[in-house]
C-alpha positions in Angstrom: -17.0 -3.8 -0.5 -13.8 -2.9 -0.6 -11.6 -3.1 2.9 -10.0 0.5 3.3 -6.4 0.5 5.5 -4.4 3.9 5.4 -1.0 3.5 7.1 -1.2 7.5 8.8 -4.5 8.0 10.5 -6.0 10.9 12.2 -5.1 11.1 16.0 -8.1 9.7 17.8 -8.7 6.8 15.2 -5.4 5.1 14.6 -5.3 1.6 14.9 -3.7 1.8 18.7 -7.0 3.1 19.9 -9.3 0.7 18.8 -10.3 -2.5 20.5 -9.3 -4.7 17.8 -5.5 -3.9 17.7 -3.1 -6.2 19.3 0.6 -4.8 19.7 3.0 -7.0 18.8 5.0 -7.5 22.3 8.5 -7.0 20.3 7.5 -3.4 19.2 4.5 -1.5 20.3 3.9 0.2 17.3 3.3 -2.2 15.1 0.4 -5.0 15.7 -2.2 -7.3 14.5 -6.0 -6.8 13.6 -8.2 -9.9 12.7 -5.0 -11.7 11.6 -3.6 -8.5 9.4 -0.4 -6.9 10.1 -1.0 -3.1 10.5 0.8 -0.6 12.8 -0.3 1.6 15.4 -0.7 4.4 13.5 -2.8 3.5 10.7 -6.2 3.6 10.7 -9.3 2.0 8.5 -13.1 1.6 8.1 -13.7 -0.7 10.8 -12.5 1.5 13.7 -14.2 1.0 17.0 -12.6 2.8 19.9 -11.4 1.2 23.2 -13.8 1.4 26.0 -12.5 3.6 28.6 -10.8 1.1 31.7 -11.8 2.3 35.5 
């Protein structure tokens, strides 16, 4: 299977909203996931969103 990364994902599912993004502390929209440099806005496959914090 084939991993699928687009670098402009729909609001909702962009990398910055799921639980496996890490922002890079230098600049917020850009970031890691599972060792991969992607940026906040991109999206992929894989997403999972972030459970809400209360």
């Amino acid at each position: 299977m084939d991993f699928v990364y687009q670098k402009q994902a729909e609001k909702g599912k962009q990398c910055q909203d799921c639980q496996s993004f890490t922002p890079k502390p230098e600049n917020a929209a850009a970031g890691t996931c599972f060792g991969k440099d992607v940026v906040a806005e991109g999206g992929c496959m894989f997403f999972k969103k972030k459970e809400e914090q209360q």
